[in-house]
PDB file of N, CA, C and O in Angstrom:
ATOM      1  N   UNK A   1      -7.018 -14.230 -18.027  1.00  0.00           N
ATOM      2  CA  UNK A   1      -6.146 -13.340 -17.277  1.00  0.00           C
ATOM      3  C   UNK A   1      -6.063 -13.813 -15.833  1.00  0.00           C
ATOM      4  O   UNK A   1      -7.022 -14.178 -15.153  1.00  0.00           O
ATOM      5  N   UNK A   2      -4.886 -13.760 -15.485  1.00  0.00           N
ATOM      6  CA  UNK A   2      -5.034 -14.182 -13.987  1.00  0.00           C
ATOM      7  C   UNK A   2      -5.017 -13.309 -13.262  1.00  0.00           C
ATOM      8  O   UNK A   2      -4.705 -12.206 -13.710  1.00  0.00           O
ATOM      9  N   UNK A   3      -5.352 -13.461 -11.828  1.00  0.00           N
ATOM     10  CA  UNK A   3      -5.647 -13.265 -10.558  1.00  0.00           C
ATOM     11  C   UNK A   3      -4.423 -11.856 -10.268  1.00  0.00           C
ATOM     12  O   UNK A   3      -3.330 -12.406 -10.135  1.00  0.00           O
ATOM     13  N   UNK A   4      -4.297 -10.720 -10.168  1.00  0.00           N
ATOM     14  CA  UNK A   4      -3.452  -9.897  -9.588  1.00  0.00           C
ATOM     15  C   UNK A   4      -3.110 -10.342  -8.146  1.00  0.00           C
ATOM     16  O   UNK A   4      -3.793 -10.989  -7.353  1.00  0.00           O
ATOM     17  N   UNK A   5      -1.991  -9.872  -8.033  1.00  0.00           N
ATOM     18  CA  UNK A   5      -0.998 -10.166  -6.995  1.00  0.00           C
ATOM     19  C   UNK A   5      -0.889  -9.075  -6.171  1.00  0.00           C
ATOM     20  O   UNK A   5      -0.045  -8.198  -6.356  1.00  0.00           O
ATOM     21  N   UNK A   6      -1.995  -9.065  -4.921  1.00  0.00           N
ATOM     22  CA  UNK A   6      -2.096  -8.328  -4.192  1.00  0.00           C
ATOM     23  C   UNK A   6      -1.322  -8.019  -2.789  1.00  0.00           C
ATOM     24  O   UNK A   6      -1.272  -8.923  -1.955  1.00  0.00           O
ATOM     25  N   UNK A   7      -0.796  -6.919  -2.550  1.00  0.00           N
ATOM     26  CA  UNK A   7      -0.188  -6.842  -1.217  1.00  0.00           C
ATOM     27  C   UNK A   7      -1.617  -5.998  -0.061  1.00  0.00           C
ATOM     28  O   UNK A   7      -2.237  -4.953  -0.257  1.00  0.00           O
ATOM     29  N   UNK A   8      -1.670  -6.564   0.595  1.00  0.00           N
ATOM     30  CA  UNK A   8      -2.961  -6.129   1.695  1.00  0.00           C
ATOM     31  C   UNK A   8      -2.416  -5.073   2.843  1.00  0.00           C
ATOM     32  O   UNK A   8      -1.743  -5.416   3.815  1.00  0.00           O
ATOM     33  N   UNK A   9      -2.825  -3.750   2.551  1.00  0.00           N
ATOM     34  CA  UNK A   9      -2.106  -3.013   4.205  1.00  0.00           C
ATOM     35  C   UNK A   9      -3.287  -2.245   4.312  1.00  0.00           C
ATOM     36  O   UNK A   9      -3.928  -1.742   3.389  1.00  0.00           O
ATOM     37  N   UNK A  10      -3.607  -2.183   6.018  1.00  0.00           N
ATOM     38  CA  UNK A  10      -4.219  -1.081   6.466  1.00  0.00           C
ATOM     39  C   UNK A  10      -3.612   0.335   7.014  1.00  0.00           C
ATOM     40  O   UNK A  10      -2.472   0.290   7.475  1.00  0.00           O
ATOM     41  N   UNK A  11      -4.221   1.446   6.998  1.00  0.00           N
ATOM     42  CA  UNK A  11      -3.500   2.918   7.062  1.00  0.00           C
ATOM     43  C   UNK A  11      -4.419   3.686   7.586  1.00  0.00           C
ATOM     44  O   UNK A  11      -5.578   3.722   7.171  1.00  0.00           O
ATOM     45  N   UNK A  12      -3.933   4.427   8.629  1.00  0.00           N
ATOM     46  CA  UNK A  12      -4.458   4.804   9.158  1.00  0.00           C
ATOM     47  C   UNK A  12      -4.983   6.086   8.326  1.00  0.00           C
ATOM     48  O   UNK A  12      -4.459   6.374   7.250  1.00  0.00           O
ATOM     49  N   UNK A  13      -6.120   6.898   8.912  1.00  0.00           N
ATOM     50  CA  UNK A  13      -6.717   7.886   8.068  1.00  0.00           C
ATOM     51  C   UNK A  13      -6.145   8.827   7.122  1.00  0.00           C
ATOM     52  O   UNK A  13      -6.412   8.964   5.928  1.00  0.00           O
ATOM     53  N   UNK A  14      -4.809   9.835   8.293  1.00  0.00           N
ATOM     54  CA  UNK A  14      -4.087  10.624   7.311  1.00  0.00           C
ATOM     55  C   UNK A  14      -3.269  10.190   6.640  1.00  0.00           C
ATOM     56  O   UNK A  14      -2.889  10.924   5.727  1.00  0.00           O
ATOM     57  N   UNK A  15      -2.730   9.035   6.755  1.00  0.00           N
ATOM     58  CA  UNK A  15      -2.069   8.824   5.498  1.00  0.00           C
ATOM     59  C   UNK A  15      -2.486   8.058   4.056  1.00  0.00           C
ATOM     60  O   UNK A  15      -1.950   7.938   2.954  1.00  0.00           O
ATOM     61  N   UNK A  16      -3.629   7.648   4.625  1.00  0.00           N
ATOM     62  CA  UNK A  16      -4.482   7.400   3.420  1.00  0.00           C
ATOM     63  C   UNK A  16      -5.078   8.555   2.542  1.00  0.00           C
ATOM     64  O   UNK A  16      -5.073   8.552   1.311  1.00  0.00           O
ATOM     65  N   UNK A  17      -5.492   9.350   3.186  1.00  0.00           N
ATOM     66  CA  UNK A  17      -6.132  10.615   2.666  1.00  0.00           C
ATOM     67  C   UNK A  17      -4.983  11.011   1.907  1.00  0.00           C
ATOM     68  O   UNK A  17      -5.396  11.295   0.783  1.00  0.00           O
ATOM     69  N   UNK A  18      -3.440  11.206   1.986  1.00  0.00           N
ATOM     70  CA  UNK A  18      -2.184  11.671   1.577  1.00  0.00           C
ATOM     71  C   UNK A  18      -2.162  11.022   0.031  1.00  0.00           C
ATOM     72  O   UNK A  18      -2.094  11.743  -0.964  1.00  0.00           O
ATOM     73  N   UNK A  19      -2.225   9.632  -0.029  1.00  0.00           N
ATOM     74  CA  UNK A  19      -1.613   8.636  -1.047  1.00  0.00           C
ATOM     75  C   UNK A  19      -3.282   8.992  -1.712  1.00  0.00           C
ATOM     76  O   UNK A  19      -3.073   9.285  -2.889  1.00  0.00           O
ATOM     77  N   UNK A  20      -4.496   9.062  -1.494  1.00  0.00           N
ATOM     78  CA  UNK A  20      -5.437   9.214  -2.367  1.00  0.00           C
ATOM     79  C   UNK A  20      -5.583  10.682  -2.644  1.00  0.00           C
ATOM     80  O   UNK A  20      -6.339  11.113  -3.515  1.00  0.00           O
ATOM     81  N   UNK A  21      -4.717  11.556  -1.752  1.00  0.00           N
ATOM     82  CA  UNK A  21      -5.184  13.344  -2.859  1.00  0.00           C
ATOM     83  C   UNK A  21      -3.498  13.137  -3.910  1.00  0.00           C
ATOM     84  O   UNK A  21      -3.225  14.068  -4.668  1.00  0.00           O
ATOM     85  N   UNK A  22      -2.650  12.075  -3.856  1.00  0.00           N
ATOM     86  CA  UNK A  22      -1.808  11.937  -4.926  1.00  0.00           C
ATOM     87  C   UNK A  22      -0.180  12.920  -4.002  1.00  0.00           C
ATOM     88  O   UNK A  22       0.877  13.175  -4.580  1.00  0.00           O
ATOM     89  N   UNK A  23      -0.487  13.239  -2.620  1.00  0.00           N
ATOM     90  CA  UNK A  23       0.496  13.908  -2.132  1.00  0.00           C
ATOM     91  C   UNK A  23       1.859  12.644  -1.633  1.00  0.00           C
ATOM     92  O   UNK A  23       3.041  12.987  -1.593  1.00  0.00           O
ATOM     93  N   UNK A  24       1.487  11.497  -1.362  1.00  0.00           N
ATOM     94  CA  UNK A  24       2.354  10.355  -0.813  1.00  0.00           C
ATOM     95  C   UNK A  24       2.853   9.437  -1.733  1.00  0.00           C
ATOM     96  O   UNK A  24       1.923   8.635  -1.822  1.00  0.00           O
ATOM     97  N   UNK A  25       3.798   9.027  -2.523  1.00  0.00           N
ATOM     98  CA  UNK A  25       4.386   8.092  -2.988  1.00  0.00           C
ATOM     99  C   UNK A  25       5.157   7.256  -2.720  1.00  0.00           C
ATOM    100  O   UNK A  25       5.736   6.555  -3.549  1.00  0.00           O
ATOM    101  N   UNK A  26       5.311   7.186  -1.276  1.00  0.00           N
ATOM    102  CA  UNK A  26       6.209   6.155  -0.420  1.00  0.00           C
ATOM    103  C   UNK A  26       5.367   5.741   0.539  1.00  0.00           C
ATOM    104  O   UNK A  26       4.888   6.660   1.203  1.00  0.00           O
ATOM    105  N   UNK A  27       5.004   4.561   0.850  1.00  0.00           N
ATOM    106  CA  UNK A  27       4.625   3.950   2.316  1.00  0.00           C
ATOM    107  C   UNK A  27       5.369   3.262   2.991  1.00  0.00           C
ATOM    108  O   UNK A  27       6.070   2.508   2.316  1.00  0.00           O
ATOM    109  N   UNK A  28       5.547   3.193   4.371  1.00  0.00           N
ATOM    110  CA  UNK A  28       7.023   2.806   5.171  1.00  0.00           C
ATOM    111  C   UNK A  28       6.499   1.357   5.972  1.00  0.00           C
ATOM    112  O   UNK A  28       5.403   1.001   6.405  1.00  0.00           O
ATOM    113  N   UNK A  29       7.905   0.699   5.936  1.00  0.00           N
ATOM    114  CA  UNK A  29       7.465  -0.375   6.782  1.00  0.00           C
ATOM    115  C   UNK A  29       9.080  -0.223   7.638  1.00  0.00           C
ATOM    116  O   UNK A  29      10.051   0.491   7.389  1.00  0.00           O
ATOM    117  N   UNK A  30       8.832  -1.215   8.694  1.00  0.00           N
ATOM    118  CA  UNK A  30       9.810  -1.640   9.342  1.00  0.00           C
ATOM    119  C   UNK A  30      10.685  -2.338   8.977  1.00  0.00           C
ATOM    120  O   UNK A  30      10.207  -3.038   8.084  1.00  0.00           O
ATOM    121  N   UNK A  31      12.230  -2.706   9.207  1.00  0.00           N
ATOM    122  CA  UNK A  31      13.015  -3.819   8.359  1.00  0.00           C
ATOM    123  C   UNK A  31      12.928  -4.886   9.816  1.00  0.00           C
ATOM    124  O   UNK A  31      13.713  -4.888  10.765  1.00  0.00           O
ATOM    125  N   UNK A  32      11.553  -5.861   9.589  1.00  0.00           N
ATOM    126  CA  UNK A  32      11.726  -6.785  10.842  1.00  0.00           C
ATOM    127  C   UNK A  32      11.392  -7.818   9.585  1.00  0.00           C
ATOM    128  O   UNK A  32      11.029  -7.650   8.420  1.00  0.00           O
ATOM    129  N   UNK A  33      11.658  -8.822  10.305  1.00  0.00           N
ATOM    130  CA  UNK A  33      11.718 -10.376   9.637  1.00  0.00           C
ATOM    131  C   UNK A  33      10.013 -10.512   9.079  1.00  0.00           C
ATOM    132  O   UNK A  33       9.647 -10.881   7.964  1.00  0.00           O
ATOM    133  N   UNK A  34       9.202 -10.111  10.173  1.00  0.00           N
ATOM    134  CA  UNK A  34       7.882  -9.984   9.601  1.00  0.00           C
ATOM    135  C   UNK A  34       7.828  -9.213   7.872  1.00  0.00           C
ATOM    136  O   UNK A  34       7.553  -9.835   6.846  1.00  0.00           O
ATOM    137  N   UNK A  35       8.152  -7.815   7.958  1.00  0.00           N
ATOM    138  CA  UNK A  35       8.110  -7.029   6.335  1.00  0.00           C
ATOM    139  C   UNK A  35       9.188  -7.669   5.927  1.00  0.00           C
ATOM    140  O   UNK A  35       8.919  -7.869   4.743  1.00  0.00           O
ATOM    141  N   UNK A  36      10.089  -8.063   6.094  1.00  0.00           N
ATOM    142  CA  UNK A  36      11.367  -8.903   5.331  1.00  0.00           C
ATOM    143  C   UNK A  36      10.664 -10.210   4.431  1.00  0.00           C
ATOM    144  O   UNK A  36      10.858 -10.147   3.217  1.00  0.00           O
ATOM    145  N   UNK A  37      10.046 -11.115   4.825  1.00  0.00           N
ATOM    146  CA  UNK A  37       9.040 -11.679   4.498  1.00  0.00           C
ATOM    147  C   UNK A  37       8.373 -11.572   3.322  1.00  0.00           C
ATOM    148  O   UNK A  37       8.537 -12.155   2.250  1.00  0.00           O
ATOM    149  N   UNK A  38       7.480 -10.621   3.723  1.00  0.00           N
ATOM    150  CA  UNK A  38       6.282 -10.136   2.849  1.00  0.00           C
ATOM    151  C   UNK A  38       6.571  -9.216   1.990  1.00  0.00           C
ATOM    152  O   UNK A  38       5.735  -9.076   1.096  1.00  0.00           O
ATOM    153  N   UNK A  39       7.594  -8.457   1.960  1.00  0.00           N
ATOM    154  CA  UNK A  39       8.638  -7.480   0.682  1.00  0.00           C
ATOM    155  C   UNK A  39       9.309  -8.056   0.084  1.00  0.00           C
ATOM    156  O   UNK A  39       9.138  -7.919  -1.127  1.00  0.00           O
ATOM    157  N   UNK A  40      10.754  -9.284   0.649  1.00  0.00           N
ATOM    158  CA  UNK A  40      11.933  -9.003   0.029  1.00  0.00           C
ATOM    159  C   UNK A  40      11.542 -10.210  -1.183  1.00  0.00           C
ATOM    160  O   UNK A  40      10.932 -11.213  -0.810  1.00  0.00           O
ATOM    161  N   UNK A  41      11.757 -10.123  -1.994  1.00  0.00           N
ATOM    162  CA  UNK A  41      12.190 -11.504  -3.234  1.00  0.00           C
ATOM    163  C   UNK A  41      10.566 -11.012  -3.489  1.00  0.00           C
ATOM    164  O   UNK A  41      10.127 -11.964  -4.133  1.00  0.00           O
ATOM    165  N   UNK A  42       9.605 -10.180  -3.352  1.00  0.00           N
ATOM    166  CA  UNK A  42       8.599 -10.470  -3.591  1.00  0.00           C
ATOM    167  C   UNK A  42       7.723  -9.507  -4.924  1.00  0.00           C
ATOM    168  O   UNK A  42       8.289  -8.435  -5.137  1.00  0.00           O
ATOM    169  N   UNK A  43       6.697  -9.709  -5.643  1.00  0.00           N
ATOM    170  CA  UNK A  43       6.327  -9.100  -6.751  1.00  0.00           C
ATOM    171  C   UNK A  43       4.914  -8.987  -6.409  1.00  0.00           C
ATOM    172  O   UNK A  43       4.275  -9.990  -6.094  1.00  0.00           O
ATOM    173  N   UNK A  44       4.310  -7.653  -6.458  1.00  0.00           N
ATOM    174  CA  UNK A  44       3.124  -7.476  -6.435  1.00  0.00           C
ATOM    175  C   UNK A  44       2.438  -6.536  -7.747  1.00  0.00           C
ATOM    176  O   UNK A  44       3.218  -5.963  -8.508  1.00  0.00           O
ATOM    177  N   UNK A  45       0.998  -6.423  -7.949  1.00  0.00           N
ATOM    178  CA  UNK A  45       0.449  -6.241  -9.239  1.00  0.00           C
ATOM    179  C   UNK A  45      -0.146  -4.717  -8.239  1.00  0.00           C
ATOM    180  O   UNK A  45       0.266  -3.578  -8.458  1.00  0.00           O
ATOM    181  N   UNK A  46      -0.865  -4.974  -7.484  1.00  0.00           N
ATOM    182  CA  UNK A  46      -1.382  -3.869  -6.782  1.00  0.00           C
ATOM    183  C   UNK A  46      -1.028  -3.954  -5.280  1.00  0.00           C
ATOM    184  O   UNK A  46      -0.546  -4.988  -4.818  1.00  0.00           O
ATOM    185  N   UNK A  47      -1.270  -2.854  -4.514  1.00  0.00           N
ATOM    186  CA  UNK A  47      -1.431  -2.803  -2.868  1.00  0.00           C
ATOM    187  C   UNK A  47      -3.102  -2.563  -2.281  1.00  0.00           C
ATOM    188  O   UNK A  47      -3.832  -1.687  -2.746  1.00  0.00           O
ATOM    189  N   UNK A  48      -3.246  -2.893  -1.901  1.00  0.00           N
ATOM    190  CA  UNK A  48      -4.898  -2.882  -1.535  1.00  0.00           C
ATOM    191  C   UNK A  48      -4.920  -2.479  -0.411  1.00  0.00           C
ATOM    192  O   UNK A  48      -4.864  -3.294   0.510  1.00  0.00           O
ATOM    193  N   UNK A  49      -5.027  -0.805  -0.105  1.00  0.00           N
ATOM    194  CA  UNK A  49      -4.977  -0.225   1.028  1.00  0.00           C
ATOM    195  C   UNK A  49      -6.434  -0.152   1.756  1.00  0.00           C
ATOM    196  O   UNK A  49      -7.482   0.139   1.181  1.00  0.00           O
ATOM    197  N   UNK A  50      -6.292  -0.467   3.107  1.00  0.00           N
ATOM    198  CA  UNK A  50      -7.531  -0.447   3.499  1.00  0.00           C
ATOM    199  C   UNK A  50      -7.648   1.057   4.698  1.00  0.00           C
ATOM    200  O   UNK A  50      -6.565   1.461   5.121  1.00  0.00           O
ATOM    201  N   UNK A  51      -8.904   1.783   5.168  1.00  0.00           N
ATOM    202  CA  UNK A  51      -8.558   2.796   6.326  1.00  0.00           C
ATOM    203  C   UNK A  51      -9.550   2.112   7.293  1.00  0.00           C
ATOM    204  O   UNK A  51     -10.704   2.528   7.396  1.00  0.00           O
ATOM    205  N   UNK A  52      -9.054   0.978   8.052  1.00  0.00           N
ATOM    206  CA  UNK A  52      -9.520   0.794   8.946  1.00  0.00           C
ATOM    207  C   UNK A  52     -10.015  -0.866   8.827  1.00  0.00           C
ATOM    208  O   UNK A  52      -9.369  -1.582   8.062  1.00  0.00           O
ATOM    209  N   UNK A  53     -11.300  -1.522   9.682  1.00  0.00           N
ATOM    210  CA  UNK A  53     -11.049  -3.095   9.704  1.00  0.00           C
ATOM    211  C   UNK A  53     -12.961  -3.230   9.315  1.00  0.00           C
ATOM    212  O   UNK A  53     -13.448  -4.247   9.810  1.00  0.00           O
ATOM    213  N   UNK A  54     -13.229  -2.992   9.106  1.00  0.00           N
ATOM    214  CA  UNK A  54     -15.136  -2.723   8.902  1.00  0.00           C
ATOM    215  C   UNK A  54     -15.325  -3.606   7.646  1.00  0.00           C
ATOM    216  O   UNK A  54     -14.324  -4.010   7.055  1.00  0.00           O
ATOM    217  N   UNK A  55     -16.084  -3.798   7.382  1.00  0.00           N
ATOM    218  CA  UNK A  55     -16.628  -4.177   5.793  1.00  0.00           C
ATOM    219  C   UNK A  55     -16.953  -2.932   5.181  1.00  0.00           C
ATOM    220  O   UNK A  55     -17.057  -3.094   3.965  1.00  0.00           O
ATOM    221  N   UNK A  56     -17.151  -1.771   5.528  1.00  0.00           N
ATOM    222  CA  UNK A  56     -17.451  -0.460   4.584  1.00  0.00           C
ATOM    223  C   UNK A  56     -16.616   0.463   4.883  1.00  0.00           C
ATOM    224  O   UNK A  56     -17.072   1.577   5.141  1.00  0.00           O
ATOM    225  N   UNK A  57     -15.283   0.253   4.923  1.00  0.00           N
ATOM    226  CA  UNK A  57     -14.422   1.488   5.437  1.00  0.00           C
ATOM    227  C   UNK A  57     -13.436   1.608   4.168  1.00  0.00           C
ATOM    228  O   UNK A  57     -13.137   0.548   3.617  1.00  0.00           O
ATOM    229  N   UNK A  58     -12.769   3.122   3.523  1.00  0.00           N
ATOM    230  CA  UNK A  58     -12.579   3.098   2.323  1.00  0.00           C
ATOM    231  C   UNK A  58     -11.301   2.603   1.868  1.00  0.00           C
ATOM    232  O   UNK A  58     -10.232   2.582   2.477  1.00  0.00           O
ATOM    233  N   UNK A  59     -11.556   2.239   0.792  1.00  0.00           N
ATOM    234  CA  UNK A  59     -10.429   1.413   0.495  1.00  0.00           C
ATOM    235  C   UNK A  59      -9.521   1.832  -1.059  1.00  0.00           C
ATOM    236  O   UNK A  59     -10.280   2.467  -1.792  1.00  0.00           O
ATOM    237  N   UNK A  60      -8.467   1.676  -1.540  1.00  0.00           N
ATOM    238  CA  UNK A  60      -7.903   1.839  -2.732  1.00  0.00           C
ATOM    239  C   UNK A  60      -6.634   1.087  -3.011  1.00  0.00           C
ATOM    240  O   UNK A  60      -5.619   0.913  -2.337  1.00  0.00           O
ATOM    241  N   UNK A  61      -7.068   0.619  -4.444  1.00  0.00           N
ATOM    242  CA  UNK A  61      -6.104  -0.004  -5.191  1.00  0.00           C
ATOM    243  C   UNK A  61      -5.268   0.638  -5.853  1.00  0.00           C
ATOM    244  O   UNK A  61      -5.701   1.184  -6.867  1.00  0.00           O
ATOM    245  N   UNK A  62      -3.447   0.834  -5.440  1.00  0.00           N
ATOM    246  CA  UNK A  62      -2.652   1.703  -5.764  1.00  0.00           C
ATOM    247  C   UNK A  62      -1.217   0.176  -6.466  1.00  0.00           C
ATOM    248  O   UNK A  62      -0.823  -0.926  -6.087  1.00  0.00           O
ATOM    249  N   UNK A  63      -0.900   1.375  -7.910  1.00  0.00           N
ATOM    250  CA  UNK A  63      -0.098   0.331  -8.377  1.00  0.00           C
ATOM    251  C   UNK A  63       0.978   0.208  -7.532  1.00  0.00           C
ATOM    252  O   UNK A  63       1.154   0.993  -6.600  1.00  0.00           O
ATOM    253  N   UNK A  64       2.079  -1.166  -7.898  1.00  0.00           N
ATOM    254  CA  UNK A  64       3.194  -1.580  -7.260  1.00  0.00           C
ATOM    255  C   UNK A  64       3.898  -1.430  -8.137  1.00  0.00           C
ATOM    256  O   UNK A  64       3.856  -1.765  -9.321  1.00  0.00           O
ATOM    257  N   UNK A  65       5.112  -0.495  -7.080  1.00  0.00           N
ATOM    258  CA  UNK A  65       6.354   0.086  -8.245  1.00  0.00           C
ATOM    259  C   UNK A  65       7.709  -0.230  -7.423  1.00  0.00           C
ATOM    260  O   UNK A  65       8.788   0.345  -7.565  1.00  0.00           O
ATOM    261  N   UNK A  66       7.344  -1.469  -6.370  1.00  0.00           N
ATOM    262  CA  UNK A  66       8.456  -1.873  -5.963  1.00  0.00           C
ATOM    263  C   UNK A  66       8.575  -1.653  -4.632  1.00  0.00           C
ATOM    264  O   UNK A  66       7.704  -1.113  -3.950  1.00  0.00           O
ATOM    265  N   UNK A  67      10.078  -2.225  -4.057  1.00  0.00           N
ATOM    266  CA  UNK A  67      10.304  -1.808  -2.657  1.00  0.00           C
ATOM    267  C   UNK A  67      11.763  -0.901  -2.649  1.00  0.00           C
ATOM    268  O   UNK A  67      12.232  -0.910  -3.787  1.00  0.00           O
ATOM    269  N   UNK A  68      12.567  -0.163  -1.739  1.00  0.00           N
ATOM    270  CA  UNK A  68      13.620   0.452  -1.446  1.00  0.00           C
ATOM    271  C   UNK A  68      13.919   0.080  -0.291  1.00  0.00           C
ATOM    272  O   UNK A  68      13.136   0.541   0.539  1.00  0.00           O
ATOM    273  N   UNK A  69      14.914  -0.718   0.240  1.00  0.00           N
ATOM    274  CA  UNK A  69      15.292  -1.042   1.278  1.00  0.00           C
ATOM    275  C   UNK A  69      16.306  -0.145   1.832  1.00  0.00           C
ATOM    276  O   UNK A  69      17.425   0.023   1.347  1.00  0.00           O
ATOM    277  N   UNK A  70      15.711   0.574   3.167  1.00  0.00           N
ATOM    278  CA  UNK A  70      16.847   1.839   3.688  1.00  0.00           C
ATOM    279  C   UNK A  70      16.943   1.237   4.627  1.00  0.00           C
ATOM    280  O   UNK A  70      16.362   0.177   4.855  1.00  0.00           O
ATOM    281  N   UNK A  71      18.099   2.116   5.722  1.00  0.00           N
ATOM    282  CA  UNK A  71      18.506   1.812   6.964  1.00  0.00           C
ATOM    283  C   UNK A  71      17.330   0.979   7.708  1.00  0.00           C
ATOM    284  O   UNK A  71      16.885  -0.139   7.448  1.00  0.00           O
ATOM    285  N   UNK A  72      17.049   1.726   8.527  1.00  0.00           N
ATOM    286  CA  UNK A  72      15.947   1.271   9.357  1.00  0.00           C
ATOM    287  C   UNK A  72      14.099   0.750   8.896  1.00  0.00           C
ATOM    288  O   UNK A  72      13.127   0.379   9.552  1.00  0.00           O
ATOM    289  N   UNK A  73      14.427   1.036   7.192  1.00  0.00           N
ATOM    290  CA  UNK A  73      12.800   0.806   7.191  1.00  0.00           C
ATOM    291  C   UNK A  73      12.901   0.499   5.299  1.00  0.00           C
ATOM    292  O   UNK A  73      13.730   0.696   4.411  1.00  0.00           O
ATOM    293  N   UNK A  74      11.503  -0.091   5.420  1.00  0.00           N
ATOM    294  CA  UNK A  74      11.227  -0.247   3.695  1.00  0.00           C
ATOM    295  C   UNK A  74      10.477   0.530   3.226  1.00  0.00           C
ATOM    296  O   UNK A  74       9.320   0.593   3.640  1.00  0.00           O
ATOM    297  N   UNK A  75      11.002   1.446   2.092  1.00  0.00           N
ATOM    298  CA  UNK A  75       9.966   2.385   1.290  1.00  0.00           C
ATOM    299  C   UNK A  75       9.107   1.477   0.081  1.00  0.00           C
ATOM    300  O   UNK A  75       9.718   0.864  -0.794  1.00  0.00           O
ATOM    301  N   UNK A  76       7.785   1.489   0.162  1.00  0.00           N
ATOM    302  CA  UNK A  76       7.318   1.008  -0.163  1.00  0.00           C
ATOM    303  C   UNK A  76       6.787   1.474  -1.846  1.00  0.00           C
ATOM    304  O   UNK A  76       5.557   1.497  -1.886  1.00  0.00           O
ATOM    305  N   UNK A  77       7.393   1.812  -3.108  1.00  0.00           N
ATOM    306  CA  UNK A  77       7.001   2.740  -3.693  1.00  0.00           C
ATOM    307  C   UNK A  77       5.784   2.987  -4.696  1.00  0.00           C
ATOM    308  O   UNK A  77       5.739   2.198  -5.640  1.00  0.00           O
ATOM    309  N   UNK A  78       4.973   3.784  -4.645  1.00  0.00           N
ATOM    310  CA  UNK A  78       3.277   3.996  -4.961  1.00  0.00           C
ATOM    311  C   UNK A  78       3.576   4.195  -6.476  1.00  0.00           C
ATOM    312  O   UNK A  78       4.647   4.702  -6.806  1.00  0.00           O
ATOM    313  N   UNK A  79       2.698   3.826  -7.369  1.00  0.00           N
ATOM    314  CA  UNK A  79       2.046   3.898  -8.934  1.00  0.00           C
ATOM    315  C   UNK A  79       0.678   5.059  -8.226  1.00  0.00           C
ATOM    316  O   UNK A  79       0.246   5.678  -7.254  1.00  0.00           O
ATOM    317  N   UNK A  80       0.454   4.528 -10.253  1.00  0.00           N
ATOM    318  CA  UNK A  80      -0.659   5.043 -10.090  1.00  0.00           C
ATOM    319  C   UNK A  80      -1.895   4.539  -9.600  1.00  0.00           C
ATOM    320  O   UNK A  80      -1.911   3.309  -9.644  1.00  0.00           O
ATOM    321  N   UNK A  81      -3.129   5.142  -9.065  1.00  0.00           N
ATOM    322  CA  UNK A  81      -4.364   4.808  -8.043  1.00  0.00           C
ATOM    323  C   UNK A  81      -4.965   3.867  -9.431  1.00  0.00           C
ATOM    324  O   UNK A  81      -4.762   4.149 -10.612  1.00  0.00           O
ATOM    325  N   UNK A  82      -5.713   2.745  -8.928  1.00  0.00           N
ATOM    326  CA  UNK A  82      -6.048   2.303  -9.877  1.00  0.00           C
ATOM    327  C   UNK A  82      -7.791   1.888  -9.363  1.00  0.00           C
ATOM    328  O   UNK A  82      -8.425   1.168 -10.134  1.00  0.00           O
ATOM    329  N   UNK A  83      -8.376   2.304  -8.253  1.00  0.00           N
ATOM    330  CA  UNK A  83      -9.201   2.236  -7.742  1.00  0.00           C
ATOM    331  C   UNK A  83      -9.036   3.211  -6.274  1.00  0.00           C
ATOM    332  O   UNK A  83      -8.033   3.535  -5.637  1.00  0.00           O
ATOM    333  N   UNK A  84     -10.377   3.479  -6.088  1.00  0.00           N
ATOM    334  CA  UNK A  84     -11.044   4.280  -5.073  1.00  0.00           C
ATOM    335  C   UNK A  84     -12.308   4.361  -4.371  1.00  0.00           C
ATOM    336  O   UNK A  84     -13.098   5.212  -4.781  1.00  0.00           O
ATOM    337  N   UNK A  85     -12.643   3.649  -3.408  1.00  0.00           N
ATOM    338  CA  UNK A  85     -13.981   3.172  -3.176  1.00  0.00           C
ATOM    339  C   UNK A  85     -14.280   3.656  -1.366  1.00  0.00           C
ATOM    340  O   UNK A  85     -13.602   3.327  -0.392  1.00  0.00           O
ATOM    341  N   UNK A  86     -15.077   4.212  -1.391  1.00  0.00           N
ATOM    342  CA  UNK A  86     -15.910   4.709  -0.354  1.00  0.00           C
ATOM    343  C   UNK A  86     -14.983   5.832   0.483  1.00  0.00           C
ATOM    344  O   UNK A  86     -15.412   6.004   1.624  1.00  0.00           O
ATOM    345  N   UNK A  87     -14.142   6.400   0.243  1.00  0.00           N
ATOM    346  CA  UNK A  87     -13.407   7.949   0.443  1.00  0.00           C
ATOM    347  C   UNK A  87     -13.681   9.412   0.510  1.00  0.00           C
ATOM    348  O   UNK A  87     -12.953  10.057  -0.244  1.00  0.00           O
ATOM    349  N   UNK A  88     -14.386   9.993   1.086  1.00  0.00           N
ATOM    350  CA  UNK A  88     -14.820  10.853   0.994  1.00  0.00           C
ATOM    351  C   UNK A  88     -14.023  12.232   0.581  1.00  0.00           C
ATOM    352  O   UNK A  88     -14.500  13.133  -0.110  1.00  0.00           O
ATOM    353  N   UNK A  89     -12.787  12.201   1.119  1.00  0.00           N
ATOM    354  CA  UNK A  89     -12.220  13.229   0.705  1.00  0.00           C
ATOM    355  C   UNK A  89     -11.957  14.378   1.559  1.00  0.00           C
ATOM    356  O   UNK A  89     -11.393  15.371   1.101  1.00  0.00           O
TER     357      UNK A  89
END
């Protein structure tokens, strides 16, 4: 089996807490050449959200169900959690 195809973002607390109690199914990016990049033409297996930059700060693996390209920004759209590690809640 190969290697999943990970997209890497960090988030800040409340909106991590949002996408892990199952209340958030969109995460937003900007439409700059940077997320143009790293979204458009692109296929991911999971998103590997991180809350913060530490080696022990909590983290979760949420499926990839694609991107939505709107006006000003990219909706990023959430699956299901497929991991949950060090979150308190």
């Amino acid at each position: 089996m190969s290697e999943p195809r990970v997209l890497h973002l960090n988030l800040v607390g409340k909106f991590f807490d949002r996408i892990a109690k199952g209340e958030k199914r969109e995460e937003y990016r900007d439409r700059s050449d940077y997320w143009k990049a790293r979204l458009e033409g692109r296929e991911y297996d999971i998103i590997r959200f991180r809350n913060g930059y530490g080696p022990d700060v909590p983290e979760m693996d949420v499926e990839w169900k694609g991107i939505d390209k709107r006006k000003d920004y990219y909706a990023i759209l959430l699956g299901e959690i497929r991991s949950l590690k060090g979150w308190q809640g």
